[in-house]
Structure formats: C-alpha cells, structure tokens
PyMOL Python script that loads the backbone (N, CA, C, O; Angstrom):
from pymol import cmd

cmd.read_pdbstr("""\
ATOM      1  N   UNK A   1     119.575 116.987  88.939  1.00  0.00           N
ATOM      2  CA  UNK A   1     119.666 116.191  90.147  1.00  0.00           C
ATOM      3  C   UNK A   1     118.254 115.857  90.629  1.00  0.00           C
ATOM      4  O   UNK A   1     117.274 116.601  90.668  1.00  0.00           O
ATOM      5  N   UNK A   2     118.377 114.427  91.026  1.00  0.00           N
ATOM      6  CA  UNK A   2     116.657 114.134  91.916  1.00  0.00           C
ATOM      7  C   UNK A   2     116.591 114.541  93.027  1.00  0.00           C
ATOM      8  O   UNK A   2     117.503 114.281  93.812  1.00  0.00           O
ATOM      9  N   UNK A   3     115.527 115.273  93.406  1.00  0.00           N
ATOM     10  CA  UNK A   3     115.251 115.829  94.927  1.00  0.00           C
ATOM     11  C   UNK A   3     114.259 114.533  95.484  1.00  0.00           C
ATOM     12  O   UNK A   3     113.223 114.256  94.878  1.00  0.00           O
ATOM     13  N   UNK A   4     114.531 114.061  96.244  1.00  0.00           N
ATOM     14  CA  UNK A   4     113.444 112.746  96.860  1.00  0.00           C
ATOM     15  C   UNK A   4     112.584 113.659  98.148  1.00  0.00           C
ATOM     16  O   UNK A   4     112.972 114.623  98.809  1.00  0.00           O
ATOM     17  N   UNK A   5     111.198 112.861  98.176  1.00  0.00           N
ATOM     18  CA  UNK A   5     110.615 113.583  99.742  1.00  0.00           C
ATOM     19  C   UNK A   5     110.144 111.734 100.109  1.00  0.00           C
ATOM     20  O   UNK A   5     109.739 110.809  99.405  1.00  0.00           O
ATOM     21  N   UNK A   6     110.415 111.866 101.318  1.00  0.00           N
ATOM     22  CA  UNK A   6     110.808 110.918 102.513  1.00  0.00           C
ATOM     23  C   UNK A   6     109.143 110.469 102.819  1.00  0.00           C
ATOM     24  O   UNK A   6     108.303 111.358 102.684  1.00  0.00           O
ATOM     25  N   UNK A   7     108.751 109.270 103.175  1.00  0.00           N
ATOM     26  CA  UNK A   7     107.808 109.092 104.138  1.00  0.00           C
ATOM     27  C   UNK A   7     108.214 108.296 105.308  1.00  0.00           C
ATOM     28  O   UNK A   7     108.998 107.379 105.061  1.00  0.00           O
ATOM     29  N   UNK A   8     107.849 108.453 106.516  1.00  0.00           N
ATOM     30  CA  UNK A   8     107.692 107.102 107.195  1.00  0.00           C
ATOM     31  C   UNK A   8     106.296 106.414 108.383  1.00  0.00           C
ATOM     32  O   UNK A   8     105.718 107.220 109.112  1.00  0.00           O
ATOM     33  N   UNK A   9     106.025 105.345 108.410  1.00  0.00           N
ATOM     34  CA  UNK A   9     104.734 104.899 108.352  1.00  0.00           C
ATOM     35  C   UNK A   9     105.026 103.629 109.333  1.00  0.00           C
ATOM     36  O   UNK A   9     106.112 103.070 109.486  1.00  0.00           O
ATOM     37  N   UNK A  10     103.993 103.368 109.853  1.00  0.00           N
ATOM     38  CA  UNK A  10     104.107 102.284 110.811  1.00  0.00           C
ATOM     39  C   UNK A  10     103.609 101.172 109.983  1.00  0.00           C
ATOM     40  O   UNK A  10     102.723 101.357 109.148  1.00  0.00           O
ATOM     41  N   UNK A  11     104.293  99.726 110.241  1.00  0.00           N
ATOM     42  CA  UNK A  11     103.813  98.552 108.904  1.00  0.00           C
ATOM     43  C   UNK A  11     103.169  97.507 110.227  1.00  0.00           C
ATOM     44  O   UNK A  11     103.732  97.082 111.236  1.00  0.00           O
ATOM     45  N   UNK A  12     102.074  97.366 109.833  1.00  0.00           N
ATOM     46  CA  UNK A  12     101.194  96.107 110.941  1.00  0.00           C
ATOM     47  C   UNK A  12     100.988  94.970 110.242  1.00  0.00           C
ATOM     48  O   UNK A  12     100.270  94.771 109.262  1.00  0.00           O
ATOM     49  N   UNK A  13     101.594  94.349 110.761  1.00  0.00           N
ATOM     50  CA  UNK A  13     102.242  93.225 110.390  1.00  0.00           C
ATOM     51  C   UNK A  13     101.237  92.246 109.855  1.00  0.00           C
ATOM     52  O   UNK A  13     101.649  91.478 108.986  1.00  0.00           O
ATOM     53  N   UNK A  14      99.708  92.131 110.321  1.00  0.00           N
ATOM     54  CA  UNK A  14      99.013  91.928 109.896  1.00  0.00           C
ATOM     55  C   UNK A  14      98.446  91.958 108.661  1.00  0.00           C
ATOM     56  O   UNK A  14      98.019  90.983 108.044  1.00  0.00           O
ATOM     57  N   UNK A  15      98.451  93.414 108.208  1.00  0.00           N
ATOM     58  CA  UNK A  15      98.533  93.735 106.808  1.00  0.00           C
ATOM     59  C   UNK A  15      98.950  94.091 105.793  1.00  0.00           C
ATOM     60  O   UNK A  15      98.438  94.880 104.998  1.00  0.00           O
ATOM     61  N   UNK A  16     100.591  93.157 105.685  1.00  0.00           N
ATOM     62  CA  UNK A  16     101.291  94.247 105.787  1.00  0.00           C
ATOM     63  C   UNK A  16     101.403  94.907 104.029  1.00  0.00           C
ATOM     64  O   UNK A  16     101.659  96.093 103.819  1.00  0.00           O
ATOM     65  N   UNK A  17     101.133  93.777 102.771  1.00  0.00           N
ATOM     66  CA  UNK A  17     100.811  93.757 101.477  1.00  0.00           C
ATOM     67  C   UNK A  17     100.131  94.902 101.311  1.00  0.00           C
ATOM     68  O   UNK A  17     100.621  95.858 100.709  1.00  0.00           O
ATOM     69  N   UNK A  18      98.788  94.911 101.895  1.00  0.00           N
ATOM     70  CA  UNK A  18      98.200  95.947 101.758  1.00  0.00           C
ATOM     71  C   UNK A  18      98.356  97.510 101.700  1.00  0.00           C
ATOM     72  O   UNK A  18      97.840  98.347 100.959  1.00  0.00           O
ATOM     73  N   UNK A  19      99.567  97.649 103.108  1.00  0.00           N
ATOM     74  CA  UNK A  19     100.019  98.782 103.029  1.00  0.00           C
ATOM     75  C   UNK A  19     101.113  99.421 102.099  1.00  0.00           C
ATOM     76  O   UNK A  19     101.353 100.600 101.836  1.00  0.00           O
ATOM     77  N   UNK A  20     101.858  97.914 101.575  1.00  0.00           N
ATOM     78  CA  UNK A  20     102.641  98.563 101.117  1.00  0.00           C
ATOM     79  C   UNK A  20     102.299  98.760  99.547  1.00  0.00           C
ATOM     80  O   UNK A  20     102.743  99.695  98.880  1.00  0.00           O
ATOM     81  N   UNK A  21     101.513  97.822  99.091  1.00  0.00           N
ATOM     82  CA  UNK A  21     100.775  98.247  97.428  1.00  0.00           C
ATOM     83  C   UNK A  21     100.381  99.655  97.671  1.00  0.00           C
ATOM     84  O   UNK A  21     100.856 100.506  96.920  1.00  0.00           O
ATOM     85  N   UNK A  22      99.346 100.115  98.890  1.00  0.00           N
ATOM     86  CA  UNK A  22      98.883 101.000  98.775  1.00  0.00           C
ATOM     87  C   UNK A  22      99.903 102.601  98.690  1.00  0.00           C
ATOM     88  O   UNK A  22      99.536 103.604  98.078  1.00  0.00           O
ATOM     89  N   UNK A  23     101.125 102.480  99.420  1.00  0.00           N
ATOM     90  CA  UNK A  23     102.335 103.320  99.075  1.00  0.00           C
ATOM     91  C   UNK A  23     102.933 103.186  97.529  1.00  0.00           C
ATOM     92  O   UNK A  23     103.105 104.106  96.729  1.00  0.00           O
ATOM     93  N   UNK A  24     103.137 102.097  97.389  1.00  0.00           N
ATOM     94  CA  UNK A  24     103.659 101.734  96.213  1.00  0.00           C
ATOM     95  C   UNK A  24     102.320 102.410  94.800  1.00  0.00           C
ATOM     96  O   UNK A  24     102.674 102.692  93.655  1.00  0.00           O
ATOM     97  N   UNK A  25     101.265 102.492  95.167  1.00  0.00           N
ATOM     98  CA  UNK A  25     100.012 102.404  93.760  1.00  0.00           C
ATOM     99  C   UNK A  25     100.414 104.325  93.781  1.00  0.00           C
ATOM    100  O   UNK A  25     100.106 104.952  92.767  1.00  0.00           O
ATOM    101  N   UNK A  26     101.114 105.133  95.028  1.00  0.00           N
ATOM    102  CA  UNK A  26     100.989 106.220  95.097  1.00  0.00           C
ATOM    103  C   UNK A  26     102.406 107.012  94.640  1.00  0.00           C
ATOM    104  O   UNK A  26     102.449 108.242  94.601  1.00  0.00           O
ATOM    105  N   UNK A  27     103.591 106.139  94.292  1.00  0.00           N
ATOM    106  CA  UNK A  27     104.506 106.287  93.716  1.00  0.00           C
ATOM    107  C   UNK A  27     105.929 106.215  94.978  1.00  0.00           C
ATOM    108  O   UNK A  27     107.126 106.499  95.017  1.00  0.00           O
ATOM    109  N   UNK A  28     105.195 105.822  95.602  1.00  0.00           N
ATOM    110  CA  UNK A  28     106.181 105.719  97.137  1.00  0.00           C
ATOM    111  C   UNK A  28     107.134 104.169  96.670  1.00  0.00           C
ATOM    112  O   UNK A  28     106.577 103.183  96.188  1.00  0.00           O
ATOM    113  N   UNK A  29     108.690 104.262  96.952  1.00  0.00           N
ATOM    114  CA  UNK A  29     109.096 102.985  96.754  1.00  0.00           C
ATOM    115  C   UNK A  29     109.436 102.482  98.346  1.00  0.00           C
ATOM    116  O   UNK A  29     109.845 103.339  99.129  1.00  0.00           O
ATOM    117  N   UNK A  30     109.325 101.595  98.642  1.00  0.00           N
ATOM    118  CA  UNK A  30     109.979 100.947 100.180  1.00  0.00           C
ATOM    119  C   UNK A  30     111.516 101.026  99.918  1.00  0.00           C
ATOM    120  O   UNK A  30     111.901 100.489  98.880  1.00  0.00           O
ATOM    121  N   UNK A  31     112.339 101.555 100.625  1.00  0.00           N
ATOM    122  CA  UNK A  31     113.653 101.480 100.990  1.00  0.00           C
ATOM    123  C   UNK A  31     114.114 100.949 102.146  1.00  0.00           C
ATOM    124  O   UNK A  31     115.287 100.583 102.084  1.00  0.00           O
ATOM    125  N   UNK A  32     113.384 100.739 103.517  1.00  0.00           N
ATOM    126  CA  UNK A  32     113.678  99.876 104.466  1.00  0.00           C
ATOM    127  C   UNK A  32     112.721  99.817 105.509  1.00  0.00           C
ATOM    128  O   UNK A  32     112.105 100.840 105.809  1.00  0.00           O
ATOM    129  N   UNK A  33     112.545  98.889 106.022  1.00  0.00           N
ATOM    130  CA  UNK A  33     111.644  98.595 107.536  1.00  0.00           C
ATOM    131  C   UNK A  33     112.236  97.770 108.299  1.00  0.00           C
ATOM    132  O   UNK A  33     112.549  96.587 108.159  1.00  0.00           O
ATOM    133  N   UNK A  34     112.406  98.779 109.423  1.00  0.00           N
ATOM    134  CA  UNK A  34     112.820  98.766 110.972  1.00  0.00           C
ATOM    135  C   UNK A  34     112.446  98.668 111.774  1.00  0.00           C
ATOM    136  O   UNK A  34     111.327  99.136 111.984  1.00  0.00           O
ATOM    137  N   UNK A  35     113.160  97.979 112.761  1.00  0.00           N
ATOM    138  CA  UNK A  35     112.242  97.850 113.833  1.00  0.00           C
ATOM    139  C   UNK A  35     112.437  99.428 114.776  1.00  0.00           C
ATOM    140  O   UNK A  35     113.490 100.017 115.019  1.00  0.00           O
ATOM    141  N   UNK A  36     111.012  99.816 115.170  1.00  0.00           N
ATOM    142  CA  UNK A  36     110.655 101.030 115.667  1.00  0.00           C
ATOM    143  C   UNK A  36     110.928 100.928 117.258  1.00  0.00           C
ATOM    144  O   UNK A  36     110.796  99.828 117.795  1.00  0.00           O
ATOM    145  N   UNK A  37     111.330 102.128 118.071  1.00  0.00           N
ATOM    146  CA  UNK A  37     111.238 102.128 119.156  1.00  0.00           C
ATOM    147  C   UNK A  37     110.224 101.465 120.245  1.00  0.00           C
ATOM    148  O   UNK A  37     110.655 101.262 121.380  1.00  0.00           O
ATOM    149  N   UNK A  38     109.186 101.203 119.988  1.00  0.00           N
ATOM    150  CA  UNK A  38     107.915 100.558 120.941  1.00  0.00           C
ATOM    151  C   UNK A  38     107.609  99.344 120.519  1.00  0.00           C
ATOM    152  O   UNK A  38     106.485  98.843 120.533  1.00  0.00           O
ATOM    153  N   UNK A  39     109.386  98.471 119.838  1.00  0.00           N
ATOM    154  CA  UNK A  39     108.880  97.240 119.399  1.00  0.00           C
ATOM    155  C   UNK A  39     108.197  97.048 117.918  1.00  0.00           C
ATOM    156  O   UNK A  39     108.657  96.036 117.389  1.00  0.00           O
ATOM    157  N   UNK A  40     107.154  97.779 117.026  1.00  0.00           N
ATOM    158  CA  UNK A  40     106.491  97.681 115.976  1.00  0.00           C
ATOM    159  C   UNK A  40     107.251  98.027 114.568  1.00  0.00           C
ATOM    160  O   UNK A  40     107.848  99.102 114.638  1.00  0.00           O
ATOM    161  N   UNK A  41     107.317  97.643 113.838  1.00  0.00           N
ATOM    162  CA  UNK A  41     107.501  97.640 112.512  1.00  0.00           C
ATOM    163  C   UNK A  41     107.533  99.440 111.738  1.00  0.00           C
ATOM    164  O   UNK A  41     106.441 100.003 111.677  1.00  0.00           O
ATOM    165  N   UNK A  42     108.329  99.927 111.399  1.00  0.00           N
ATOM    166  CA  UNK A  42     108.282 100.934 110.627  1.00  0.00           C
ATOM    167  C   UNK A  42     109.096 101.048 109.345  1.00  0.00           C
ATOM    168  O   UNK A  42     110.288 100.743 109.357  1.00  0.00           O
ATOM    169  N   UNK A  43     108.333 101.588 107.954  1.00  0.00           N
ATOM    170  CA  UNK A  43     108.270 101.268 107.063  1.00  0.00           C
ATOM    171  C   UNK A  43     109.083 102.693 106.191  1.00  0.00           C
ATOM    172  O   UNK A  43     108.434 103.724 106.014  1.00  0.00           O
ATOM    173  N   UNK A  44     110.120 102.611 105.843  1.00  0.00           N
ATOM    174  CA  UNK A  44     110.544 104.209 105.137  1.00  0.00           C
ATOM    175  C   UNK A  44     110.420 104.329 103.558  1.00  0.00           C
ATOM    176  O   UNK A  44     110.571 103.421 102.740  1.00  0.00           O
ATOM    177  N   UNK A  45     110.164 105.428 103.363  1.00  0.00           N
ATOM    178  CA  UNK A  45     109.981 105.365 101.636  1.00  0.00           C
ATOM    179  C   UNK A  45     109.863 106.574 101.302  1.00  0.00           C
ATOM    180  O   UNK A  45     109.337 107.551 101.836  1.00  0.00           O
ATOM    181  N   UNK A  46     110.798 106.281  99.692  1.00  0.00           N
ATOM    182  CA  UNK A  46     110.954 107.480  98.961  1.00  0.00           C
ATOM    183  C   UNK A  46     110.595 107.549  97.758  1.00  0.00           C
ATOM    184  O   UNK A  46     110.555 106.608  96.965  1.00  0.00           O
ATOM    185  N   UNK A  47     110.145 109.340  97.436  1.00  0.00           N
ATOM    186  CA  UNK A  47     109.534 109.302  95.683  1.00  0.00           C
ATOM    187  C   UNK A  47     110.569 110.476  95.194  1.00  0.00           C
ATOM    188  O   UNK A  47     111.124 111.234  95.989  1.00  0.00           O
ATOM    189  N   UNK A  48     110.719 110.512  94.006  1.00  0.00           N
ATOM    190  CA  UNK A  48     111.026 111.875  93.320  1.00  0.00           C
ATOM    191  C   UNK A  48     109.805 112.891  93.103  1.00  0.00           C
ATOM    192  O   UNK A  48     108.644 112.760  92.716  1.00  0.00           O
ATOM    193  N   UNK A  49     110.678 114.071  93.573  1.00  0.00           N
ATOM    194  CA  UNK A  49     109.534 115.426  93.551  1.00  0.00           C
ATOM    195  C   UNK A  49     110.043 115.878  92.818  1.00  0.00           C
ATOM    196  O   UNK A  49     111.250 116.086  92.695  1.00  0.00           O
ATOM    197  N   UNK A  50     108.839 116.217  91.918  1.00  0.00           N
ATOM    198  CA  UNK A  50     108.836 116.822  90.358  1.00  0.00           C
ATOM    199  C   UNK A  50     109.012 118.497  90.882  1.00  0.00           C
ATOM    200  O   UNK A  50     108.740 118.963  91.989  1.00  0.00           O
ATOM    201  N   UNK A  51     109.479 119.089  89.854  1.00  0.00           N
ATOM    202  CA  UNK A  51     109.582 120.747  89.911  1.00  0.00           C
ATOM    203  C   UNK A  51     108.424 121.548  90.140  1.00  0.00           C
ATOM    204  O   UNK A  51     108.348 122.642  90.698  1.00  0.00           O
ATOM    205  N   UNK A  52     107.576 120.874  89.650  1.00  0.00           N
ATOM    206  CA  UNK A  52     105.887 121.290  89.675  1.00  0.00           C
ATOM    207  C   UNK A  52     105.334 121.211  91.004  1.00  0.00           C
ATOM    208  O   UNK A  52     104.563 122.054  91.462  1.00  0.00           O
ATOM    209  N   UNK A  53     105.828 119.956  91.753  1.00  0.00           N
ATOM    210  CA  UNK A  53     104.994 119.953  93.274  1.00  0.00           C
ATOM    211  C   UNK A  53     105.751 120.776  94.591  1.00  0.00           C
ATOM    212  O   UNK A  53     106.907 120.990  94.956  1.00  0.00           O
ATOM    213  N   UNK A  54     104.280 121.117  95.095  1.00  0.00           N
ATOM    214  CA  UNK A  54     104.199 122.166  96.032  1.00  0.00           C
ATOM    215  C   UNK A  54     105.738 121.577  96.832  1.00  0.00           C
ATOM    216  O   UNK A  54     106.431 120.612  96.507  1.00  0.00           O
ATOM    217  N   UNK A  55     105.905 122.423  97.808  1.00  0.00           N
ATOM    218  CA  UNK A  55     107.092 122.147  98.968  1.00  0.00           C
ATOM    219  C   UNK A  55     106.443 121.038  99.681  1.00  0.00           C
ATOM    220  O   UNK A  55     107.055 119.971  99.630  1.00  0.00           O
ATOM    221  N   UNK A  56     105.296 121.058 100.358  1.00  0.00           N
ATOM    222  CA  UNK A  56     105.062 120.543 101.554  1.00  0.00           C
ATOM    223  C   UNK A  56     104.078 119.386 101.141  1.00  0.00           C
ATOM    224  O   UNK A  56     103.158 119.056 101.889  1.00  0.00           O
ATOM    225  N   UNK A  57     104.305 118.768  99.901  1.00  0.00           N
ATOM    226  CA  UNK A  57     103.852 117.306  99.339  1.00  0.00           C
ATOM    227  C   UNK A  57     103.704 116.114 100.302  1.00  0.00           C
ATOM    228  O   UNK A  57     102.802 115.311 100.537  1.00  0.00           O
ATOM    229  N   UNK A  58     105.008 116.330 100.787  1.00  0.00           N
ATOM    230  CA  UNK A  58     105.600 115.360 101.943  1.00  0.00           C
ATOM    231  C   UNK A  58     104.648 115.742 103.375  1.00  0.00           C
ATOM    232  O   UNK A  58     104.188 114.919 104.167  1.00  0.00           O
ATOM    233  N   UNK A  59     104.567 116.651 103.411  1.00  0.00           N
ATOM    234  CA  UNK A  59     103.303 116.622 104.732  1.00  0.00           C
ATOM    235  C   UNK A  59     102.230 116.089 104.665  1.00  0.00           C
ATOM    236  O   UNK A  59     101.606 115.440 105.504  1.00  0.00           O
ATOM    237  N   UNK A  60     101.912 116.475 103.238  1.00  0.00           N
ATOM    238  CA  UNK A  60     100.614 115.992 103.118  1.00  0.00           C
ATOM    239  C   UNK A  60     100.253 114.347 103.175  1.00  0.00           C
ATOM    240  O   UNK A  60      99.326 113.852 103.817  1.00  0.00           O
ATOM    241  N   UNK A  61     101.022 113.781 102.511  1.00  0.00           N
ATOM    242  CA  UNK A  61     101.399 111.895 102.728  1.00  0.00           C
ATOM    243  C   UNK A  61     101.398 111.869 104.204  1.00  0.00           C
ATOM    244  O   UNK A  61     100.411 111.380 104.753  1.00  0.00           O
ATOM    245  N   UNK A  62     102.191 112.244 104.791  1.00  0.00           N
ATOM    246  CA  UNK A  62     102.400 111.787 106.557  1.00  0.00           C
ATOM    247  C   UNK A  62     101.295 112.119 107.060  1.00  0.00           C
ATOM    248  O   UNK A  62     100.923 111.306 107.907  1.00  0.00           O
ATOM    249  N   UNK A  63     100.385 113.245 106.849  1.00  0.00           N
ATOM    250  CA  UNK A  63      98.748 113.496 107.885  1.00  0.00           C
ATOM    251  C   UNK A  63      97.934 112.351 107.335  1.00  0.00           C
ATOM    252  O   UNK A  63      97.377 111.658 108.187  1.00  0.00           O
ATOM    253  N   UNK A  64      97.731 111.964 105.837  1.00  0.00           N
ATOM    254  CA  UNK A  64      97.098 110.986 105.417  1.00  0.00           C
ATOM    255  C   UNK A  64      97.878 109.595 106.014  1.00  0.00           C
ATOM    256  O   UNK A  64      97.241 108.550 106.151  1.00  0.00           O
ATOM    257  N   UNK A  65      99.079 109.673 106.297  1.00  0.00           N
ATOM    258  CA  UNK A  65      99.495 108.228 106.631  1.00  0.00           C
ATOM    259  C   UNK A  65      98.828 108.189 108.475  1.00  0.00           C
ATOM    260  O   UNK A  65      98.148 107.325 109.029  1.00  0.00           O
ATOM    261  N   UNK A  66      99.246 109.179 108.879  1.00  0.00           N
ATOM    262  CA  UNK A  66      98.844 109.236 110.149  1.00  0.00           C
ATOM    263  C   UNK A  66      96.954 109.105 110.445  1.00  0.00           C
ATOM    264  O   UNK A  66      96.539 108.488 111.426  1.00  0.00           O
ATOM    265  N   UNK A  67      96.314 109.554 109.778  1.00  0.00           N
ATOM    266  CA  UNK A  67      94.736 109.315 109.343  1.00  0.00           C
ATOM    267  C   UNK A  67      94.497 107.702 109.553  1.00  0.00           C
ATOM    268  O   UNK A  67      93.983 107.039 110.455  1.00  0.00           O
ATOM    269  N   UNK A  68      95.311 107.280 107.888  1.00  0.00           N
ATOM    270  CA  UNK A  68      95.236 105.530 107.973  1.00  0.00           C
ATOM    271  C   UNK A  68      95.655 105.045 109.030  1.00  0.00           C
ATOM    272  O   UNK A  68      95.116 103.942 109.119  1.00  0.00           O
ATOM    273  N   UNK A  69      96.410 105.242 110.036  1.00  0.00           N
ATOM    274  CA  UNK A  69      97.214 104.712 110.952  1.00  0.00           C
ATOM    275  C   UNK A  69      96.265 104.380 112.028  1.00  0.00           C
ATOM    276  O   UNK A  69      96.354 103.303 112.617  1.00  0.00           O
ATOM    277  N   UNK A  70      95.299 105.309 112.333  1.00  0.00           N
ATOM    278  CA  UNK A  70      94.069 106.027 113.488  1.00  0.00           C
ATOM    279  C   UNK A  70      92.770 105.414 112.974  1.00  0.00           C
ATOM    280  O   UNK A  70      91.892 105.193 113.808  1.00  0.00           O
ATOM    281  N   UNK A  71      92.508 105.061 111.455  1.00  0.00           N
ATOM    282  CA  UNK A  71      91.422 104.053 111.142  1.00  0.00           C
ATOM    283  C   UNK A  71      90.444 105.104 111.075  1.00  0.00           C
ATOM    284  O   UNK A  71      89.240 104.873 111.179  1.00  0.00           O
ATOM    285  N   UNK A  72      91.048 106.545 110.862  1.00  0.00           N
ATOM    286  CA  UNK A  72      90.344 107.793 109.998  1.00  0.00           C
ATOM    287  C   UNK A  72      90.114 107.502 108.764  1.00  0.00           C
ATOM    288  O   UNK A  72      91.103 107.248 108.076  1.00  0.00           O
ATOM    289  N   UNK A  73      88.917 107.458 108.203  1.00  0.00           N
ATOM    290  CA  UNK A  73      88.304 106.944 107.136  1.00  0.00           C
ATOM    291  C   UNK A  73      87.979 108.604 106.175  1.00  0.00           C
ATOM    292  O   UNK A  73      87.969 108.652 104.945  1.00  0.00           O
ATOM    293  N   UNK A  74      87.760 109.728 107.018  1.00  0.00           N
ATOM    294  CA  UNK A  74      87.446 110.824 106.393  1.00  0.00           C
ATOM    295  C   UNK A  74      88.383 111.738 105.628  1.00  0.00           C
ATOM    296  O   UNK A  74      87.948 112.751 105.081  1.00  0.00           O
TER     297      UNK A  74
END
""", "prot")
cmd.dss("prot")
cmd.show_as("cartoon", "prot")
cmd.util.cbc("prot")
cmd.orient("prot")
C-alpha cells in the first residue's frame, strides 16, 4: 500500500509557475488549489513516502514552505 505525506502552501498568484515547478522538481504532485480563508490561493500536494524516510519528512517541507513563504532565503 502507498503511504502519501500531504503538503499545503500558499500559491501567489503572481508567481504562480514558479511555485509550482518548484514543488513539482521536489516530487510534490498538485492535487488541488483553493481558495483559502483570508481570500488567497492555497495550493495542496501529495508525494509517496518511501519506507526509508524519516516520519517527520512532511514537517520538514512545511518549515521550508513556510521559510519561502516569509522570503527566508537562509
């Protein structure tokens, strides 16, 4: 059976190609974007987690998505 881990990400509409190659180059597929509570665009997506990766894979994507989000470069 596939175990999937979830992201979700705010999509600015402005850019929005960009963000999503950049999910997509990381093995993330887009499954839907909604419109978010405060009006803005949010973007959901899922990968298969291999047997090998840690539990908390999926955290790690969301602090980095949340980083990009803030225009944290570090």
């Amino acid at each position: 059976m596939t175990t999937w881990e979830y992201l979700t990400t705010p999509l600015l509409i402005h850019n929005t190609a960009a963000i999503l190659n950049n999910w997509g180059k990381q093995g993330w597929e887009l499954v839907q974007v909604v419109q978010g509570p405060e009006g803005g665009l949010v973007a959901y997506f899922k990968r298969p987690v291999s047997q090998d990766q840690a539990a908390n894979t999926g955290l790690a994507a969301a602090a980095e998505a949340a980083r990009q989000f803030e225009g944290d470069t570090k």
